[in-house]
BALO-348309 format. One record per residue: x, y, z of N, C-alpha, C in turn; residue in three letters; residue number from 1. Coordinates in Angstrom, 2 decimals. Example, Ala and Ser with C-alpha at 12.3 -4.5 7.8 and 13.67 -1.06 7.14 Angstrom:
((13.19; -5.69; 7.80); (12.30; -4.50; 7.80); (13.20; -3.30; 7.80); 'ALA'; 1)
((12.85; -2.25; 7.08); (13.67; -1.06; 7.14); (12.90; 0.03; 7.87); 'SER'; 2)
END
This chain:
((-69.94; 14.70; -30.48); (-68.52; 15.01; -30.67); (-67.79; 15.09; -29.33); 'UNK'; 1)
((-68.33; 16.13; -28.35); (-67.90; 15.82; -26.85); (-67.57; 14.91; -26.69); 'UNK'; 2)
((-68.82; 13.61; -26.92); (-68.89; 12.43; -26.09); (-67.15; 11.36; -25.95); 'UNK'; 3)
((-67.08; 11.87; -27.70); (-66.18; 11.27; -28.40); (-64.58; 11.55; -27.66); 'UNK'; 4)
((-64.54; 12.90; -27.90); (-63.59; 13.17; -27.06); (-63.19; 12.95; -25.84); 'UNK'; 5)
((-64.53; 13.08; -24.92); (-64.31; 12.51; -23.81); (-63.70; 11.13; -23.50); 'UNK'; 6)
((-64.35; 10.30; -24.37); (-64.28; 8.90; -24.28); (-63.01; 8.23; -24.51); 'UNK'; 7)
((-61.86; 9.18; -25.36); (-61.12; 8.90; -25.72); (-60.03; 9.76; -24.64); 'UNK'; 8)
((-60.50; 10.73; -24.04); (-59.35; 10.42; -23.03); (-59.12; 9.70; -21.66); 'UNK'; 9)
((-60.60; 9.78; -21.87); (-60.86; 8.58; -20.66); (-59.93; 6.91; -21.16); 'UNK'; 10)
((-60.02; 6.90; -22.44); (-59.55; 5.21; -22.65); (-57.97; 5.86; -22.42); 'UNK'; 11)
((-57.56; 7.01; -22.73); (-56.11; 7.10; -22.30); (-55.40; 6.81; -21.54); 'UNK'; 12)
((-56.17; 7.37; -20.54); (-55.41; 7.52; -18.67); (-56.00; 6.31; -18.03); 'UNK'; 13)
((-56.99; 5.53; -19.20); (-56.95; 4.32; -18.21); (-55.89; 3.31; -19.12); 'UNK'; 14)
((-55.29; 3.90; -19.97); (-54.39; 2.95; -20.79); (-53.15; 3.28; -19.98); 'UNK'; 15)
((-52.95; 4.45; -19.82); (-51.69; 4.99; -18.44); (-51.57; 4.45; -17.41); 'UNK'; 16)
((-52.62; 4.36; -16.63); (-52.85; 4.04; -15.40); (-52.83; 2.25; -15.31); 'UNK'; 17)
((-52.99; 1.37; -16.54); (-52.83; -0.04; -16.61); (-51.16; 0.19; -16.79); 'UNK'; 18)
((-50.56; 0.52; -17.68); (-49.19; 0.97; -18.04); (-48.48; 0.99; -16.93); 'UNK'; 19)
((-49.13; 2.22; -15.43); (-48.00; 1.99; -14.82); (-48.12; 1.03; -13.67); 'UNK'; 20)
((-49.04; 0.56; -13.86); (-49.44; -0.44; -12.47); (-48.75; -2.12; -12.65); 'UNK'; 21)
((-48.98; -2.13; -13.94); (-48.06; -3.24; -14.66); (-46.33; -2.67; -14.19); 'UNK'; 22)
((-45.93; -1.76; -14.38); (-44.68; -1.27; -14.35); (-44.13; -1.49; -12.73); 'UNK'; 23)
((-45.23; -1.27; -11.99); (-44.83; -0.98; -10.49); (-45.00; -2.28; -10.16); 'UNK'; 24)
((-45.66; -3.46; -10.65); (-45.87; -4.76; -10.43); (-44.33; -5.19; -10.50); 'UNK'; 25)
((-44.13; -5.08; -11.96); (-42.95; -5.56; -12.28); (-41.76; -5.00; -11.64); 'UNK'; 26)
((-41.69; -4.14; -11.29); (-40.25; -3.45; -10.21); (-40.34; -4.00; -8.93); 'UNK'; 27)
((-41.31; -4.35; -8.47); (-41.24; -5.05; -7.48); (-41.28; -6.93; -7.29); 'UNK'; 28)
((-41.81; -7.27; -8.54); (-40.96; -8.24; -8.35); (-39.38; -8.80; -8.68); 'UNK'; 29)
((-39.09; -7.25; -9.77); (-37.55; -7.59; -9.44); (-36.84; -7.17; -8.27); 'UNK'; 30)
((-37.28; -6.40; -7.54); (-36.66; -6.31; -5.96); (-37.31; -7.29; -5.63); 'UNK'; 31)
((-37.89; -7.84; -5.05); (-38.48; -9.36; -4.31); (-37.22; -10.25; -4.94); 'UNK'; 32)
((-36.88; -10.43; -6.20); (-35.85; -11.70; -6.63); (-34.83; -11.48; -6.49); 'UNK'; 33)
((-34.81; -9.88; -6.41); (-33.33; -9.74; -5.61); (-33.00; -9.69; -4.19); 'UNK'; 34)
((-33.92; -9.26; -3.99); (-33.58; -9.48; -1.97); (-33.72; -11.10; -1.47); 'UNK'; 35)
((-34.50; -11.96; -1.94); (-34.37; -13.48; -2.01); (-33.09; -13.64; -2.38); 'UNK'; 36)
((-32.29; -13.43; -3.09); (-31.39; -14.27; -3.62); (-30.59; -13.63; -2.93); 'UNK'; 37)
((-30.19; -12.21; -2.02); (-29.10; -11.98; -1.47); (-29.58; -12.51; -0.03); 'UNK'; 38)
((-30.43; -13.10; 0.62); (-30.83; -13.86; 1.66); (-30.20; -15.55; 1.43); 'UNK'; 39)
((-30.80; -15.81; 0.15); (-29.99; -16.83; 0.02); (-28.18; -16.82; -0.18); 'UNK'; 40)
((-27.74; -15.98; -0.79); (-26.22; -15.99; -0.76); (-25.90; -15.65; 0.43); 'UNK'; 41)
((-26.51; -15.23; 1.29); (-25.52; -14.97; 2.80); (-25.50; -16.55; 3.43); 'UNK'; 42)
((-26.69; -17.01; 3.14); (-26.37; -18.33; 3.33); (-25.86; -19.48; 2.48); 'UNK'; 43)
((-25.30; -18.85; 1.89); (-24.40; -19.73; 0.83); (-25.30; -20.89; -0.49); 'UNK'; 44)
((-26.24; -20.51; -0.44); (-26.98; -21.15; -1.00); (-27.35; -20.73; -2.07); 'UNK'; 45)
((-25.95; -20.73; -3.09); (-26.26; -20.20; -4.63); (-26.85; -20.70; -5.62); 'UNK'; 46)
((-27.02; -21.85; -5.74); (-28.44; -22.28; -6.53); (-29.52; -21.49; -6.96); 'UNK'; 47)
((-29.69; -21.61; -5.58); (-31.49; -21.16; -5.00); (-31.06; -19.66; -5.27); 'UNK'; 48)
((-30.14; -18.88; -4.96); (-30.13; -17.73; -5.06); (-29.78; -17.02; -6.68); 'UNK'; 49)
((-29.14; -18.23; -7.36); (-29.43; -17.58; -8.85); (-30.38; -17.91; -9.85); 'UNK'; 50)
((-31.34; -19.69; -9.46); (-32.37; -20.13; -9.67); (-33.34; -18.51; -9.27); 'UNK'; 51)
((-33.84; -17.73; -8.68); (-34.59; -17.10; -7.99); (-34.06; -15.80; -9.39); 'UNK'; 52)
((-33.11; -15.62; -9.38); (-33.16; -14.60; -10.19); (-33.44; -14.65; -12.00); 'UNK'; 53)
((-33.27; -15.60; -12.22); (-33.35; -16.09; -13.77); (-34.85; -16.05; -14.33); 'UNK'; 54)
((-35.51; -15.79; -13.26); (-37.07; -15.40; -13.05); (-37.68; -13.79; -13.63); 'UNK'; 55)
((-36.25; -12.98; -13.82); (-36.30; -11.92; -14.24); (-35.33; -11.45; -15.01); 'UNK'; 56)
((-34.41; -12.42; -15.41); (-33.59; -12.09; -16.30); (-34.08; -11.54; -17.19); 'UNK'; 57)
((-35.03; -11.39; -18.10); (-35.93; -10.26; -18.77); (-36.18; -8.65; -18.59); 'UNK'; 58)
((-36.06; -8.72; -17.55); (-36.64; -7.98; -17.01); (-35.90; -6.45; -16.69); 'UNK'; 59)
((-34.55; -6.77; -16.26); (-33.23; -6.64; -15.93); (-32.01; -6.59; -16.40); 'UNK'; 60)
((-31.81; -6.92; -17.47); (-30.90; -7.90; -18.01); (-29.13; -7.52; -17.37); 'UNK'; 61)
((-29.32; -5.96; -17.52); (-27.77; -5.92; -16.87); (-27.44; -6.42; -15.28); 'UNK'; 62)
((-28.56; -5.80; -14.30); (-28.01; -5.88; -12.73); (-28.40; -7.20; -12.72); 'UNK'; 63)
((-29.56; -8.37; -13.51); (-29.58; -9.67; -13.75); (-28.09; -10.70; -13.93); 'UNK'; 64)
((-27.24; -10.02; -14.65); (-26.44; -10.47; -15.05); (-25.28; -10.18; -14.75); 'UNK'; 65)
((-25.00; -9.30; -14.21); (-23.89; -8.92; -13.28); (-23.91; -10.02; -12.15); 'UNK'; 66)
((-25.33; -9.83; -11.58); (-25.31; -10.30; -9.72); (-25.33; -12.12; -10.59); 'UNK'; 67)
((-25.23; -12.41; -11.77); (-25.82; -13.95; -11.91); (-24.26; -14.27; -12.00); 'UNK'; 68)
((-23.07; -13.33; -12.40); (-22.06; -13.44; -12.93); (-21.14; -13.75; -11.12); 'UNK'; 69)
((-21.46; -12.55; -10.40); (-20.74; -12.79; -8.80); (-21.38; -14.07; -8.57); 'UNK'; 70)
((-22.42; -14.33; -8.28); (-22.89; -15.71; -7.96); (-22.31; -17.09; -8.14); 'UNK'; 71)
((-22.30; -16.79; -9.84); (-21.46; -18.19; -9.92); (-20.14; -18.14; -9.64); 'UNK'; 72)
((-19.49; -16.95; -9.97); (-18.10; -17.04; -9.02); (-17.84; -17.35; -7.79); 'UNK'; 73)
((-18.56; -17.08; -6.69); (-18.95; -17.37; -5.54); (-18.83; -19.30; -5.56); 'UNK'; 74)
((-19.98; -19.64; -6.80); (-20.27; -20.67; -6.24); (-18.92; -22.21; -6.89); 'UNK'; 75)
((-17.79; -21.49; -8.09); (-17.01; -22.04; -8.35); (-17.68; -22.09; -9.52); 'UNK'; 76)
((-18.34; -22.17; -10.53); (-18.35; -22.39; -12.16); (-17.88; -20.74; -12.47); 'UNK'; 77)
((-16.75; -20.95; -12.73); (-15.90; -19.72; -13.29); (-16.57; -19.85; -14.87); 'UNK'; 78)
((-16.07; -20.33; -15.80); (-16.56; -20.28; -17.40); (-17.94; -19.75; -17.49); 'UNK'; 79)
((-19.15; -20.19; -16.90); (-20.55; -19.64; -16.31); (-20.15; -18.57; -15.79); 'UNK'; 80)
((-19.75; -17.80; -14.97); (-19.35; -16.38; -14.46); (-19.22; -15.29; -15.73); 'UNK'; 81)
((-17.94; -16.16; -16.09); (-17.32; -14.94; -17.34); (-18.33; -14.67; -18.43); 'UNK'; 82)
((-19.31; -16.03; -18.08); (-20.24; -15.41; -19.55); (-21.32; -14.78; -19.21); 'UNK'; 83)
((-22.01; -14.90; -17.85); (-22.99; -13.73; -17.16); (-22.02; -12.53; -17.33); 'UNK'; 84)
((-20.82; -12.02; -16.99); (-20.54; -10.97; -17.03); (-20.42; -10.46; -18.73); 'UNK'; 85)
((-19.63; -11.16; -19.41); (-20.05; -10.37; -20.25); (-21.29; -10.33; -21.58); 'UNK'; 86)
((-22.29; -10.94; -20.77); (-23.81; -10.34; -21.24); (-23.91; -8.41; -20.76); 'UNK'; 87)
((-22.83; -8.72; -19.33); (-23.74; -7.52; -18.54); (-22.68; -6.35; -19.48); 'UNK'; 88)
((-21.62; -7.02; -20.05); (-20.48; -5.91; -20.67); (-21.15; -5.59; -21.74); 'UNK'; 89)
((-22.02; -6.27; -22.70); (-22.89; -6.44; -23.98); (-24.12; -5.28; -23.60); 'UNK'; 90)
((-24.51; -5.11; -22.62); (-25.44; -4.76; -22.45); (-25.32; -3.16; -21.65); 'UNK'; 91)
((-24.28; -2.94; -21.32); (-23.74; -1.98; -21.12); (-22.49; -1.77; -21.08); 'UNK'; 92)
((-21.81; -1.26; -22.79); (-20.65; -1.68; -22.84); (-19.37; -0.77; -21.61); 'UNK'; 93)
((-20.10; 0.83; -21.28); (-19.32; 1.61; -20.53); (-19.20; 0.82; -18.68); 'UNK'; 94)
((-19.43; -0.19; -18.65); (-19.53; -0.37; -17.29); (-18.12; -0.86; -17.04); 'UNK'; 95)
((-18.08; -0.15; -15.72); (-16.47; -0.27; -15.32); (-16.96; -1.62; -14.41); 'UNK'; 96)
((-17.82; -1.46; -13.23); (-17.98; -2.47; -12.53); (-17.59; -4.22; -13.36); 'UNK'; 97)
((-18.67; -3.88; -13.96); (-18.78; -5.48; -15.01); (-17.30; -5.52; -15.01); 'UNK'; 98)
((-16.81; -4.69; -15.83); (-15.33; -5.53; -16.36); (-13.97; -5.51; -15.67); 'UNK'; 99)
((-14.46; -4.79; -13.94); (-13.21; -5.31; -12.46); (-14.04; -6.95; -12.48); 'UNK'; 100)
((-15.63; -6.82; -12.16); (-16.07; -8.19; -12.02); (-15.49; -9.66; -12.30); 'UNK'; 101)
((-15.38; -9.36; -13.94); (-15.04; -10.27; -14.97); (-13.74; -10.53; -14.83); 'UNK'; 102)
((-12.30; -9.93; -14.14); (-11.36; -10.59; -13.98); (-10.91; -11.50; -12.99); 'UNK'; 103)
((-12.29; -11.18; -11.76); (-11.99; -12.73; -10.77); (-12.33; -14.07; -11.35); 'UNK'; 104)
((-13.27; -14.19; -11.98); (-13.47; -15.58; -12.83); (-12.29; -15.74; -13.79); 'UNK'; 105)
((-12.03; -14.87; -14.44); (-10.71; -14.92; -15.34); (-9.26; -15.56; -15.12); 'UNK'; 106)
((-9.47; -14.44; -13.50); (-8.12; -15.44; -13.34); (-8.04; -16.44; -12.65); 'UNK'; 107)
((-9.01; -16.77; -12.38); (-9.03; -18.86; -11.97); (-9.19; -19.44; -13.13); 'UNK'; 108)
((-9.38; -18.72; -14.31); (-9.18; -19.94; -15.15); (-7.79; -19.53; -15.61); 'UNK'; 109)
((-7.06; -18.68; -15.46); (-5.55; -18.11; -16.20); (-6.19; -17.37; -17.17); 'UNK'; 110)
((-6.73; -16.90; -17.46); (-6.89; -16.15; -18.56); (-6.40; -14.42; -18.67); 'UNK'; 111)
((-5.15; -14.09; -18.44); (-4.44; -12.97; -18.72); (-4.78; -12.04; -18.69); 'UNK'; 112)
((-4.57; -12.79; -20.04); (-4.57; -11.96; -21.87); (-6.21; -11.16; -21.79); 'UNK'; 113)
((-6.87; -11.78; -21.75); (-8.41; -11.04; -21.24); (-8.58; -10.22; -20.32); 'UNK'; 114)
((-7.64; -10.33; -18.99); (-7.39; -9.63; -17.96); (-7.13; -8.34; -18.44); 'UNK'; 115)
((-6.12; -8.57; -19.42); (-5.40; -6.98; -19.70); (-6.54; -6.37; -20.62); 'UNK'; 116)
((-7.20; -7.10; -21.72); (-7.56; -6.43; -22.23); (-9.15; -5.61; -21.40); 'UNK'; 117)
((-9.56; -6.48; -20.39); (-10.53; -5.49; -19.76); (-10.16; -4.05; -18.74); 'UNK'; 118)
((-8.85; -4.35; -18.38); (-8.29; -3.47; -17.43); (-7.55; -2.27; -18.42); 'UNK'; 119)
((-7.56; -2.27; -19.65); (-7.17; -1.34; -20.84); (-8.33; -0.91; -20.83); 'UNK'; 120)
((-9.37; -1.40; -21.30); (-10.60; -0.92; -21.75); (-11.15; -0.25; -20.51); 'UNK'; 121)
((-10.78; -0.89; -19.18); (-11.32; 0.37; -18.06); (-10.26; 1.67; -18.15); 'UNK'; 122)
((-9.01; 1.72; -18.31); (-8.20; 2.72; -18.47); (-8.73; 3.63; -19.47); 'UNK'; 123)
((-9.06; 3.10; -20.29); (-9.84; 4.73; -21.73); (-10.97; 5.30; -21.53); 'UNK'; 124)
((-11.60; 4.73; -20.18); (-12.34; 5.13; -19.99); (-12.06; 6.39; -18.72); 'UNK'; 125)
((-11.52; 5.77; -17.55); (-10.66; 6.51; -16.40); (-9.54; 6.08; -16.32); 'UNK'; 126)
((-8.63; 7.02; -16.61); (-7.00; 6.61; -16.65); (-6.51; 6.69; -15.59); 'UNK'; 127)
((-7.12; 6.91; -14.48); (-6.57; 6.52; -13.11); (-7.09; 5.97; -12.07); 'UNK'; 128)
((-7.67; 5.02; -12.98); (-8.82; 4.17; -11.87); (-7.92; 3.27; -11.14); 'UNK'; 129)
((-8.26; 3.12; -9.96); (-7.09; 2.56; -8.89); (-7.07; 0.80; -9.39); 'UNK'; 130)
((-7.77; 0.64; -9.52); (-8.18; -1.27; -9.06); (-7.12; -1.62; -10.84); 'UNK'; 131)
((-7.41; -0.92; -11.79); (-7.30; -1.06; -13.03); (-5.55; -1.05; -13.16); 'UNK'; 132)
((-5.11; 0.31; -12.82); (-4.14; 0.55; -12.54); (-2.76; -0.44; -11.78); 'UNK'; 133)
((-3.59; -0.68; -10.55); (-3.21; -2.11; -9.55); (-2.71; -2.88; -9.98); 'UNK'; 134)
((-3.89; -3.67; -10.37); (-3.56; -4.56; -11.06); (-2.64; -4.97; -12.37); 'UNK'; 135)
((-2.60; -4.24; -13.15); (-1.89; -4.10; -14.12); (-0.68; -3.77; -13.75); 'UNK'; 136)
((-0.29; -3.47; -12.72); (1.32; -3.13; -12.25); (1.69; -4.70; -11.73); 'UNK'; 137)
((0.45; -5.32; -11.30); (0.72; -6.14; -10.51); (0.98; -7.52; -11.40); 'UNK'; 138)
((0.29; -7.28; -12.52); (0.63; -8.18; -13.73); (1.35; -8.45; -13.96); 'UNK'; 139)
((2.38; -7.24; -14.62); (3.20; -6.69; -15.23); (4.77; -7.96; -14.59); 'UNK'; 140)
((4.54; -7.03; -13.06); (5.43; -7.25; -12.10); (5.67; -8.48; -11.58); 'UNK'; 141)
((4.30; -9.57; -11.96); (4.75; -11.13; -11.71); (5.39; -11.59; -12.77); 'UNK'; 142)
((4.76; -10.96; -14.01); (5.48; -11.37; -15.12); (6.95; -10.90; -15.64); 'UNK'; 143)
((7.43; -10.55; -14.53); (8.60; -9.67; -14.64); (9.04; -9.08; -15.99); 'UNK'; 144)
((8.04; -8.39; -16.10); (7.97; -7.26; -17.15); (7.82; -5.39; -16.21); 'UNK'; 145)
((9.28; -5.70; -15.33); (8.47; -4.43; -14.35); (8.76; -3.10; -15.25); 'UNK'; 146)
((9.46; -2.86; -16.18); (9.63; -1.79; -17.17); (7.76; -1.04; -17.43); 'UNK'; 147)
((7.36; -2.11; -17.91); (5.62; -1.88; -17.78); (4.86; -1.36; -16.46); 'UNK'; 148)
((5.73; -2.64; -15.87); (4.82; -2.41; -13.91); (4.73; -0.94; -13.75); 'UNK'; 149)
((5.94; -0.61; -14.03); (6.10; 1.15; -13.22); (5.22; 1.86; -13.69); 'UNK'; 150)
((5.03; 2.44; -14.78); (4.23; 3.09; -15.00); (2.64; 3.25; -14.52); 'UNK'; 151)
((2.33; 2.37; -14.56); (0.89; 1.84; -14.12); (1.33; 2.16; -12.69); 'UNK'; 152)
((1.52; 1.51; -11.62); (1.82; 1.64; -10.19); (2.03; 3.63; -10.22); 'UNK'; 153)
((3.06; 3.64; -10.46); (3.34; 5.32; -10.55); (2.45; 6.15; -10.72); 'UNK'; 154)
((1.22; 5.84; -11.89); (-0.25; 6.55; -12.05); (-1.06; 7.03; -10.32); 'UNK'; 155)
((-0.68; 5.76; -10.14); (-2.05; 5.99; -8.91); (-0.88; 6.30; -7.16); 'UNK'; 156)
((0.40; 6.46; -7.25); (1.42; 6.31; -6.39); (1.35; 7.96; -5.64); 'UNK'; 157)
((1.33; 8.55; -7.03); (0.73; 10.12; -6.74); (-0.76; 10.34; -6.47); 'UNK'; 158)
((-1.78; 9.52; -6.84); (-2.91; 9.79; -6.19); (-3.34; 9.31; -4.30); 'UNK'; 159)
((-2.42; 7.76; -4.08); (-2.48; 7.16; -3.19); (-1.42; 7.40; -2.32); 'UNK'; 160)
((-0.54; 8.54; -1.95); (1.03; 8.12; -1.22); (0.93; 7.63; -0.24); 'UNK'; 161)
((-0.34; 7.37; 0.48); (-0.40; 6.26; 2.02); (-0.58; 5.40; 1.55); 'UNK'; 162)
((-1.33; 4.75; 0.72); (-1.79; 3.12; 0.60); (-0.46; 2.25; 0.79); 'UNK'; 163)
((-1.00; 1.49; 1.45); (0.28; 0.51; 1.99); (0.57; 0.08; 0.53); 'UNK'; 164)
((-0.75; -0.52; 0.25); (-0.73; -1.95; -0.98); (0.50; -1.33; -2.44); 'UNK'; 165)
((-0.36; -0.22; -2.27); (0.49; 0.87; -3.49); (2.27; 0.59; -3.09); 'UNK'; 166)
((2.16; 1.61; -2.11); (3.94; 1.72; -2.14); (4.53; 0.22; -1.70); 'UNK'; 167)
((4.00; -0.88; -1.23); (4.88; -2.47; -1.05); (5.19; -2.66; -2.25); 'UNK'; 168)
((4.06; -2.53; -3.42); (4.28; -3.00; -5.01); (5.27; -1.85; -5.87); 'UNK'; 169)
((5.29; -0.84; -4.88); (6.18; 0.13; -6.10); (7.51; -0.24; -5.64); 'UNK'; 170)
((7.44; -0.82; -4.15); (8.87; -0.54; -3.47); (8.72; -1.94; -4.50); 'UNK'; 171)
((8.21; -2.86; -4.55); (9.00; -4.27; -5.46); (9.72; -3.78; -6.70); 'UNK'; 172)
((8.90; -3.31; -7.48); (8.80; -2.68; -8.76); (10.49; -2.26; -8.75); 'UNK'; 173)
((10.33; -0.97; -8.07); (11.76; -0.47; -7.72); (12.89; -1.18; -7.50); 'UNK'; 174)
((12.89; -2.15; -6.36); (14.03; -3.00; -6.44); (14.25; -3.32; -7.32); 'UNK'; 175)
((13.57; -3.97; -8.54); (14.18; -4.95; -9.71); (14.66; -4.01; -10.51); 'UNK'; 176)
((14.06; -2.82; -10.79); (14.32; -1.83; -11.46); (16.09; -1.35; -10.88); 'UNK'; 177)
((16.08; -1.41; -10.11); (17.67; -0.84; -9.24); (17.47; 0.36; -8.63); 'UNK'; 178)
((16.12; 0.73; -8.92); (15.71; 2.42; -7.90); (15.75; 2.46; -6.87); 'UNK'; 179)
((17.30; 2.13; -5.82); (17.03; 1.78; -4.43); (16.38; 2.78; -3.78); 'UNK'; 180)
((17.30; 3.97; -3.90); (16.44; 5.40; -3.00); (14.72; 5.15; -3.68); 'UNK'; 181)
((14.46; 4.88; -4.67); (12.76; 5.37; -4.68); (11.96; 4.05; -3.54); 'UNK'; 182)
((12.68; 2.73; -3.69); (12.17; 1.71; -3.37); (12.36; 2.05; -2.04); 'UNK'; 183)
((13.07; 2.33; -1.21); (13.21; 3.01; 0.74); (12.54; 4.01; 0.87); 'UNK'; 184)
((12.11; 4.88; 0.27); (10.95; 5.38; 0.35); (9.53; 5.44; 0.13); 'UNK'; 185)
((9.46; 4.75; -0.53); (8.15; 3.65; -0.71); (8.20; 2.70; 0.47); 'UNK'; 186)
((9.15; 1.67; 0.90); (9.19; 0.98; 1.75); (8.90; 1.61; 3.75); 'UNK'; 187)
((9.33; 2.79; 3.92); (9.20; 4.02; 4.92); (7.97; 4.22; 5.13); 'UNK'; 188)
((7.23; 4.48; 3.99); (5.79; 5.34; 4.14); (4.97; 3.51; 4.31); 'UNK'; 189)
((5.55; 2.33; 3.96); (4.65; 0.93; 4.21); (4.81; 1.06; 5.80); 'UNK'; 190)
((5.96; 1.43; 6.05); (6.40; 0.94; 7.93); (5.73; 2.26; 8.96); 'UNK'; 191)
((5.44; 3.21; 8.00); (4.60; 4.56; 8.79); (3.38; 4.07; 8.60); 'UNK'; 192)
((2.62; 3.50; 7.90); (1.34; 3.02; 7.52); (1.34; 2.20; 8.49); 'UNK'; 193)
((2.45; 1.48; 8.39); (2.28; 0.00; 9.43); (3.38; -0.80; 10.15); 'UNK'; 194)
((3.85; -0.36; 11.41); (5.26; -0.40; 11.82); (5.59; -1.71; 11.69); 'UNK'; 195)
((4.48; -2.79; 11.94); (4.54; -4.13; 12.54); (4.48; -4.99; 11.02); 'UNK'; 196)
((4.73; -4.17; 9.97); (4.33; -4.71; 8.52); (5.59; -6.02; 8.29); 'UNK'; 197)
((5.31; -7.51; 8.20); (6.93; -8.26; 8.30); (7.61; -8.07; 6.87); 'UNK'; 198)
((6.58; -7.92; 5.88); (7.00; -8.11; 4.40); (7.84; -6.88; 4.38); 'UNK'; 199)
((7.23; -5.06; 4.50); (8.32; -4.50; 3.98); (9.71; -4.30; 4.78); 'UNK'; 200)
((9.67; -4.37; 6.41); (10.74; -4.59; 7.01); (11.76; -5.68; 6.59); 'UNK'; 201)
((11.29; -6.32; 6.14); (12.21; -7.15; 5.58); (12.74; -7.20; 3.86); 'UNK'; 202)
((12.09; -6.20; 3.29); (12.52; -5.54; 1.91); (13.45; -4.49; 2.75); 'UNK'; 203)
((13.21; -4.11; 3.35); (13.91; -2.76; 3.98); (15.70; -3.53; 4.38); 'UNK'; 204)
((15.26; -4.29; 4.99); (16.34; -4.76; 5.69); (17.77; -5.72; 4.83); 'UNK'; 205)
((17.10; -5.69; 3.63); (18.17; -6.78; 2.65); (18.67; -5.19; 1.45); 'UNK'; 206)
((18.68; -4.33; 1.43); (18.26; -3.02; 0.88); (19.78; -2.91; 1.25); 'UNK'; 207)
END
């Protein structure tokens, strides 16, 4: 009866001990396919550097598919991008990263409408996420829909009052809006940020 027992925890911890050695195998060759392939992307050599990772797309599947998604953006197949990224959105639907990712491929192909709806879906998640926010003012505001712009810009205007980028786009915002006093003060804090700035000195100066 001992024997029995014994024997059986012995087959355990050697069933553990295969378990994690397999495990530590495998983590290291997904760092090996990832440090290859960011050797290869410094040298521009995205092929080889997303060839190298598809080796573990199994393995990985989200940081697989994220880094397969920058890659091909990098390498110009945008349509291939947007659909590595959203495997990585599928696969972890809360990821904010993935879905800032997913709007540089997006918008080389024009695709908006997708734009907004990932930069919404990062908003319910953090309603004052800067990049999300940004952009969406910045949308708004080409599409001269600045009634929209403001709000969004204004979110993060009170979190950011130095960012240049912030107050140039609120001071735009503002002008069209007719908010001259808000737009010269937005425009003030661009020229305290940055005296030598030509864009808002010259919003300043037609004012």
């Amino acid at each position: 009866m001992k024997k029995s027992v014994s024997s059986k925890i012995a087959f355990v911890l050697l069933l553990l001990l295969t378990v994690n050695s397999f495990a530590q195998d495998s983590n290291k060759d997904i760092q090996s396919a990832f440090s290859k392939s960011y050797e290869y992307e410094y040298t521009y050599k995205y092929d080889e550097a997303i060839k190298v990772l598809q080796t573990v797309a199994t393995s990985s599947p989200y940081e697989v598919n994220i880094r397969l998604g920058w890659l091909n953006y990098l390498k110009g197949e945008h349509t291939q991008s947007v659909a590595f990224y959203k495997k990585a959105i599928v696969s972890n639907p809360a990821s904010i990263e993935a879905r800032i990712g997913i709007a540089n491929p997006l918008s080389y192909l024009g695709n908006w409408d997708e734009i907004i709806v990932q930069y919404d879906a990062i908003l319910k998640a953090d309603s004052k996420n800067y990049t999300a926010n940004y952009r969406l003012a910045l949308i708004y505001y080409n599409s001269k829909k600045s009634t929209k712009a403001i709000t969004y810009i204004n979110t993060i205007s009170a979190l950011y009052p130095f960012d240049y980028d912030v107050n140039l786009l609120a001071s735009k915002i503002n002008i069209v809006l007719g908010n001259i006093t808000q737009a010269k003060n937005t425009l003030n804090k661009c020229l305290l940020y940055n005296p030598s700035a030509t864009e808002a000195l010259e919003l300043y100066n037609k004012l």
